[in-house]
C-alpha positions as CSV (number, residue, x, y, z in Angstrom):
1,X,29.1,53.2,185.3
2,X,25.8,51.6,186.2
3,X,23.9,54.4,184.8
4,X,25.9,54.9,181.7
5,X,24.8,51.1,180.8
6,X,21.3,51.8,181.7
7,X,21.3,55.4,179.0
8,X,23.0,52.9,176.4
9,X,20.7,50.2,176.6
10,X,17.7,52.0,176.5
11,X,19.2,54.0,173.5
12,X,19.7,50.7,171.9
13,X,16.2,49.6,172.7
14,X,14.9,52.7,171.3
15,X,16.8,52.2,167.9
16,X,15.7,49.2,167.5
17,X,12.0,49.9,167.9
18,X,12.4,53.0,165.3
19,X,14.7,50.6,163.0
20,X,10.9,48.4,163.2
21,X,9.0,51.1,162.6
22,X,10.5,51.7,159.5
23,X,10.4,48.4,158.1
24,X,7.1,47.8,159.0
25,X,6.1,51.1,157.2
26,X,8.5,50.5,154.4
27,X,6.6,46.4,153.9
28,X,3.0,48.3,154.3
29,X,3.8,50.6,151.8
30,X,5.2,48.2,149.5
31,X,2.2,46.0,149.8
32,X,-0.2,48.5,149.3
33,X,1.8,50.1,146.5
34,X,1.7,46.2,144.9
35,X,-1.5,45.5,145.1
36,X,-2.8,48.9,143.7
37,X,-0.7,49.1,140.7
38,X,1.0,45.6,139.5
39,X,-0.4,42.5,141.5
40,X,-3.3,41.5,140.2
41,X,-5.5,38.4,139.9
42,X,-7.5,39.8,136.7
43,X,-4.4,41.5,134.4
44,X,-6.4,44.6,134.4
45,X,-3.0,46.6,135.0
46,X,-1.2,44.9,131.6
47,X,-4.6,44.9,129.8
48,X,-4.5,48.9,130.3
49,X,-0.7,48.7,129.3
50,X,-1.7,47.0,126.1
51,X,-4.7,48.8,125.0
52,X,-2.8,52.2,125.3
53,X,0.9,50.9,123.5
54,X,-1.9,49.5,120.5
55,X,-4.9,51.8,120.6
56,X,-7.3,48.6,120.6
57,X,-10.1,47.5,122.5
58,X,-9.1,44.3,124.2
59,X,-11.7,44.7,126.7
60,X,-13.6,41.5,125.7
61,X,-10.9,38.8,126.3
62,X,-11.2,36.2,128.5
63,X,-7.9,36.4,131.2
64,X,-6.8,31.9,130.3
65,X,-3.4,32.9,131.7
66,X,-1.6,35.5,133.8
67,X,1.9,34.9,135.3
68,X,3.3,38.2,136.7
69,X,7.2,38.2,138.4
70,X,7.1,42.0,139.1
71,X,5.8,42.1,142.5
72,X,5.8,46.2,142.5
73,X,9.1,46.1,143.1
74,X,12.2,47.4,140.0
75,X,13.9,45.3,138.5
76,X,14.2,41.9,136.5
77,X,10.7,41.1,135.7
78,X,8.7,39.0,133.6
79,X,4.7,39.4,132.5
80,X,2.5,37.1,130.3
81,X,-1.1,37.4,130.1
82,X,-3.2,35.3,127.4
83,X,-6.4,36.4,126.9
84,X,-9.1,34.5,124.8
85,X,-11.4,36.1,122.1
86,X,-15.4,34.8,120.4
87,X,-14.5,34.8,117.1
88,X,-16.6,37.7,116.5
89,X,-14.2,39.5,118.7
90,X,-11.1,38.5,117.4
91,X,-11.7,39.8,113.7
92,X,-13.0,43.4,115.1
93,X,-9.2,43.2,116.5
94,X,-7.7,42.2,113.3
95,X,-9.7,44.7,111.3
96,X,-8.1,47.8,114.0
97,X,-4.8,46.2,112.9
98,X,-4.7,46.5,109.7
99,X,-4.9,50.0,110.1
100,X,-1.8,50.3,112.3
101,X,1.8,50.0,110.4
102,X,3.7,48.6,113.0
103,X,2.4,45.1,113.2
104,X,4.4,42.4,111.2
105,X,3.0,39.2,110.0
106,X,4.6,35.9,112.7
107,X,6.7,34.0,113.4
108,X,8.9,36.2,115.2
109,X,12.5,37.2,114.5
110,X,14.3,34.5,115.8
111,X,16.7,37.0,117.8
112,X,13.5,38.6,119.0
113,X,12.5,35.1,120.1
114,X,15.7,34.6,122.3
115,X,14.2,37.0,124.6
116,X,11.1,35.8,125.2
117,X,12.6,32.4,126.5
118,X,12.0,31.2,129.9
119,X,8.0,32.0,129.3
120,X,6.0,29.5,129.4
121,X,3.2,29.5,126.4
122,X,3.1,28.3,123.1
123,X,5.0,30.6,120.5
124,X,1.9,30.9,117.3
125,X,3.1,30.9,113.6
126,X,-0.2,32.3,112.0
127,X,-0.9,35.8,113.2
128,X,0.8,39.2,114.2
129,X,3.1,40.4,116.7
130,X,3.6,44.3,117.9
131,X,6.8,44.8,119.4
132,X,7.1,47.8,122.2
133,X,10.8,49.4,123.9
134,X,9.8,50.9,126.8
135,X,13.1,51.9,127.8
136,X,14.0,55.6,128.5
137,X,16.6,55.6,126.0
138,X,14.6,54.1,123.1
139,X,14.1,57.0,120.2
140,X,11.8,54.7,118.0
141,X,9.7,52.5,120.1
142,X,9.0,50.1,117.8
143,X,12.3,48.7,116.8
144,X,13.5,46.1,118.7
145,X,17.3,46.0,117.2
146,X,18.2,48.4,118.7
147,X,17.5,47.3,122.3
148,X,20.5,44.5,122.0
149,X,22.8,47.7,122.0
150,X,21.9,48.5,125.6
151,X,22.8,46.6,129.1
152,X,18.9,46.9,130.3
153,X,16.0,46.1,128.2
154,X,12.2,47.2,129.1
155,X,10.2,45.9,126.5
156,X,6.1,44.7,125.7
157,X,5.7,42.0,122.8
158,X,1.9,41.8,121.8
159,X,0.6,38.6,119.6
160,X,-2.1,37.5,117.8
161,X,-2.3,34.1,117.4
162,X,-5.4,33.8,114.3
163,X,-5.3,30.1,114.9
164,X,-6.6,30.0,118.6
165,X,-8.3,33.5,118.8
166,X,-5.9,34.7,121.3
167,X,-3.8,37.4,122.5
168,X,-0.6,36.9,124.1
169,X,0.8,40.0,126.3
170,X,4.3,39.6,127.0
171,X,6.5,42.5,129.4
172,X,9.9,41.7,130.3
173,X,12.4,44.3,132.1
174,X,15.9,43.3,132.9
């Protein structure tokens, strides 16, 4: 009887230390995955994001604001990155634009403004504003009606406010 409590505490002792093992690898890997890919001081990740759903070089701004919920981990997840423009800067950016047809004139859509509630920035009236889906099931990515029809919504809201020489990066995944 003795012995047989012996075996099953040392068992128990032994699951434990591998149930440890694998949540300290699982936390490491996590962290590491984090800070490679989505936590960032600098925005770098959501500046690439941005440049390759618009095409432009955004590379000069100026990071004024970055407020990131993602964490590396899935799920519900907000973004906002402002970045500031030289005037010089700002018009190259509006010159690219007005070669690209998806951009439409602000203010937003005020259903398209619903969703971007709960951020905290200033919502511009002069400029431009690029709406993204980057949901698997979206057919036409730049369409944002049709998002409402799903229960999850992965979308990127890019806008130009002319007035301050900004650009305003939003994500939000729910």
């Amino acid at each position: 009887m003795k012995k047989m409590k012996t075996i099953f505490i040392a068992i128990c002792v032994l699951v434990l230390i591998i149930l440890i093992i694998i949540f300290v690898t699982i936390f490491i890997g996590a962290q590491k995955y984090s800070e490679k890919s989505l936590f960032t001081d600098t925005g770098d990740v959501y500046l690439d994001r941005a440049k390759e759903i618009t095409g432009l070089d955004l590379d000069h701004g100026k990071v004024i604001k970055l407020f990131d919920t993602k964490g590396g981990f899935l799920g519900e997840a907000k973004v906002l990155l402002e970045l500031q423009y030289s005037n010089e800067d700002y018009k190259a950016i509006e010159e690219q634009i007005s070669a690209q047809k998806y951009w439409k004139k602000l203010p937003l859509e005020d259903d398209l403004t619903e969703h971007l509630l709960g951020l905290d920035f200033e919502l511009p009236q002069n400029g431009y504003y690029l709406f993204y889906d980057r949901h698997s099931e979206a057919d036409f990515q730049y369409d944002y009606k049709k998002m409402k029809k799903r229960h999850s919504m992965d979308f990127s809201v890019l806008i130009l406010d002319n007035d301050a020489k900004k650009i305003i990066y939003i994500e939000k995944d729910t």
